[in-house]
N, C-alpha and C positions, 0 to 999 in steps of 0.2 A: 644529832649524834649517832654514830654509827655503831653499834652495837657486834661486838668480835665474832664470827662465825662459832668459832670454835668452843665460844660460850655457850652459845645458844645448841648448838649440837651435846654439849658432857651431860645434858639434865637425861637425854635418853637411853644411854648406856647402861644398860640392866647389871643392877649386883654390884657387889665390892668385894677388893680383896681381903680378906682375914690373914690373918698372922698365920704362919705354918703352923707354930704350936697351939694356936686357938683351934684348925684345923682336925689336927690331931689327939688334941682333949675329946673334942666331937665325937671323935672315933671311938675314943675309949670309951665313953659314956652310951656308945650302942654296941653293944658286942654280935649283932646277929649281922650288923655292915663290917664289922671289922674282920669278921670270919670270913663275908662274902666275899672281902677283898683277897684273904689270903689264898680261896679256893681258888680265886682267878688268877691268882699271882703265879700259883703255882703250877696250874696249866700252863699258863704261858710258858713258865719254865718248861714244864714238860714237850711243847712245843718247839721251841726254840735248844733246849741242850737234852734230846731225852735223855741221853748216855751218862747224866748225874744220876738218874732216878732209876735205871735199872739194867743189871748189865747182861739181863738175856735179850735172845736176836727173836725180833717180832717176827721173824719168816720161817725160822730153824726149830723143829719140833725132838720128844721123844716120843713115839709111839708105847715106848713099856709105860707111860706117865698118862697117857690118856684119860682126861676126864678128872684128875686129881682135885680132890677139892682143895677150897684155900686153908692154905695153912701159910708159917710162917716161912719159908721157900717158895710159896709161889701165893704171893696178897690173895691175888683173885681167881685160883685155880689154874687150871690149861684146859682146852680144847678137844675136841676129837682127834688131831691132831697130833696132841701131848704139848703144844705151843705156848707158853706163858702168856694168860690174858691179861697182865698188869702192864706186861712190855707191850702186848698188841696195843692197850689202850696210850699206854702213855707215846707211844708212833703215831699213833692213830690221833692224839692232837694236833699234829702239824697238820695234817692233811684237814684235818675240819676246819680249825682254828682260821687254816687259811685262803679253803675256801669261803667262811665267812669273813672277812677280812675284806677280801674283794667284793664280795656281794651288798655289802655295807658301803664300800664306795662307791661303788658302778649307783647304787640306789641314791647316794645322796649327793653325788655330780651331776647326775641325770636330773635327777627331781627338782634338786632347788635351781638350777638354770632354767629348768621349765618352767616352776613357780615364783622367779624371779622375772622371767621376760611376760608371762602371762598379767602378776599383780604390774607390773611398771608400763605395760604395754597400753592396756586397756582393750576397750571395745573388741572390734572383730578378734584381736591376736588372741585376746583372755577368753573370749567363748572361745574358740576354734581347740587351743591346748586346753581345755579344761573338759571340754565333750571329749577328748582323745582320756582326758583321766578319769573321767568315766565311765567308759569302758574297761580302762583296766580295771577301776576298781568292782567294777559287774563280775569279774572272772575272777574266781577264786585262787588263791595267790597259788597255792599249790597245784591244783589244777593247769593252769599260767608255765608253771615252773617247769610242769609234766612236759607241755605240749613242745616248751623252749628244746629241753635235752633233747628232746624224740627227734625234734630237729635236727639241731646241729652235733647230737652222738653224748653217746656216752663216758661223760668224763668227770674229774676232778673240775677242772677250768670252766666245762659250761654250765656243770650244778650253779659254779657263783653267780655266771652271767646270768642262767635262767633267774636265780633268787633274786639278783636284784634287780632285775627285769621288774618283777611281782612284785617290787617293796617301791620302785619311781614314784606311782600314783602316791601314797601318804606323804613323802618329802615333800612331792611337789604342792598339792592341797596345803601340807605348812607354813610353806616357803610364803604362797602367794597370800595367806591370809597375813603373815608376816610385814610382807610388804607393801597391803593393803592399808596397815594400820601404820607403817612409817612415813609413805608419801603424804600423808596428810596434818603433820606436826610441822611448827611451828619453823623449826630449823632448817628443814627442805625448804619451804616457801621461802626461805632468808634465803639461800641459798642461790636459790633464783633470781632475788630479786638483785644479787648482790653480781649476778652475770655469770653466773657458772652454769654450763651447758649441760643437758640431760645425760651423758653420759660419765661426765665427771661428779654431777647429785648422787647418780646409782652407784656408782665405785667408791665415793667416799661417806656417804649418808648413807643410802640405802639397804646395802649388803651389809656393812658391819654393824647396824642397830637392827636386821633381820634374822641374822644366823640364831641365837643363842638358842629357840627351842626347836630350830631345826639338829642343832648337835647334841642337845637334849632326847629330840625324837632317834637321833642317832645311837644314844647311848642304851635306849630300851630297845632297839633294833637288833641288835647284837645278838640278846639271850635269844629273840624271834628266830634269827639268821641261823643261829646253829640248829635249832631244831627242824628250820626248814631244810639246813644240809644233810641233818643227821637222817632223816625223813627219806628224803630223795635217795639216799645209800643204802636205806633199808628195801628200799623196795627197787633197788638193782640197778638206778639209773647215775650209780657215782663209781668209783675207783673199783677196778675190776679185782678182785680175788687175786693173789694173795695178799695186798698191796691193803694193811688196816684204815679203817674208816669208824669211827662210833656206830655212826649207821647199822654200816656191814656188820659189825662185831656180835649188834643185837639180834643183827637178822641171822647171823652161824648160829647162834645157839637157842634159836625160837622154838626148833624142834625139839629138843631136850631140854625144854622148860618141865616135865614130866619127872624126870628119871635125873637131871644134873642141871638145876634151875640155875646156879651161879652162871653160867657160860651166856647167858643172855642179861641176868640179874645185874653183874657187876660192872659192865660197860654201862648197862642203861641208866643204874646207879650216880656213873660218873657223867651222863651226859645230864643224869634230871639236875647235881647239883652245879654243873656250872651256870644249866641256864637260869634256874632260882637263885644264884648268885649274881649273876649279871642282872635280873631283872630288880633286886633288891638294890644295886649299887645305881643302876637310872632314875629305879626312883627318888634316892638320896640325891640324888645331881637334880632332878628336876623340882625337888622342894625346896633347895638352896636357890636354884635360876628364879624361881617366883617372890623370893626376901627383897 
């Protein structure tokens, strides 16, 4: 008796769907995930429409305003400037947001095809990519990231490229142990036995019972990504002046941390909590992918 493929494939498919509103009870019942999600929600907003959230010009200053602390006309003060830091920050989303954005894909395109041809490969192919990932992971990510920009210049576009450059080797380690542990069930060898050729086993078995904590690795990656962006703008290798960055914003007002602490305080504020926001919402995502 022949036994359905597709049977024997559904046992490995990680997790189930819950009901939206079972989803959603969950939510209520954690209020520190629930805020996470709204902080992120609302950068993104900020990202995507800033001109809801504030209707001064992140480039256009007062000089008579200089240094204003925050009040209720300007959330987070202004600048040396006299420049509104709430507009600078809420501009200044798009620019990180999507430099990470990229950085996160370039990592997790690169990586899991590397830790997918490495784990499905085997012998010579799996040494050969995997001494290449460890070397990356010998070099400090940031460091890595330094040498990339220094390369190819300094920008918005190559911050991402540098980041994810730095973030391949963990995808790929995922990836391959991933699909270490799929090639060797049950339903692959049916698979086989049943005449399906090695590249139709990896496209229908392999990848889709491999991914899940790579997109999980994906989703902790994120809070990582921004700080690696935010990092790299701080210390002058992202979006050139006057053009807002989180980075940037901290590093204008590093010097009048003394005499007018808000001007570095409030961006950096907003960049600690998206990333302890993202990192709290991966790891909701990654305690649910293990149920």
């Amino acid at each position: 008796m022949t036994v359905p493929l597709d049977t024997l494939a559904a046992p490995a498919r990680r997790g189930s769907a819950r009901p939206l509103l079972g989803r959603l009870g969950g939510l209520a019942r954690q209020p520190v995930l629930m805020v996470s999600w709204i902080i992120v929600l609302v950068v993104i907003g900020w990202a995507v429409a800033p001109r809801l959230f504030t209707s001064y010009s992140p480039y256009e200053g007062d000089s008579a305003a200089s240094f204003a602390p925050p009040s209720v006309e300007h959330w987070f003060g202004t600048d040396r400037l006299g420049r509104d830091l709430f507009a600078r920050t809420v501009y200044g989303a798009h620019t990180t947001l999507t430099a990470t954005l990229l950085a996160v894909l370039i990592a997790f395109g690169i990586g899991t095809v590397a830790g997918l041809i490495a784990g499905f490969s085997g012998g010579i192919v799996d040494t050969a990519v995997m001494r290449l990932v460890d070397v990356f992971l010998a070099i400090p990510s940031l460091l890595l990231a330094m040498v990339v920009v220094s390369v190819l210049g300094y920008s918005t576009q190559n911050i991402a490229l540098a980041v994810g450059i730095s973030s391949i080797a963990s995808f790929a380690r995922v990836m391959r142990a991933e699909v270490l542990a799929v090639v060797t069930q049950d339903y692959v060898r049916a698979a086989y036995g049943l005449g399906r050729g090695r590249l139709g086993v990896m496209l229908r078995h392999v990848v889709p019972n491999s991914l899940s904590s790579v997109v999980a690795l994906a989703a902790l990656e994120v809070g990582t990504a921004v700080l690696a962006v935010a990092s790299l703008g701080f210390l002058g290798y992202g979006a050139p002046p006057p053009q807002p960055e989180w980075g940037l914003l901290v590093a204008e007002g590093r010097d009048y941390v003394a005499t007018h602490p808000w001007a570095a305080i409030m961006p950096g504020l907003a960049l600690a909590l998206v990333v302890v926001a993202a990192h709290r919402i991966s790891t909701s995502y990654r305690k649910e992918h293990r149920r």
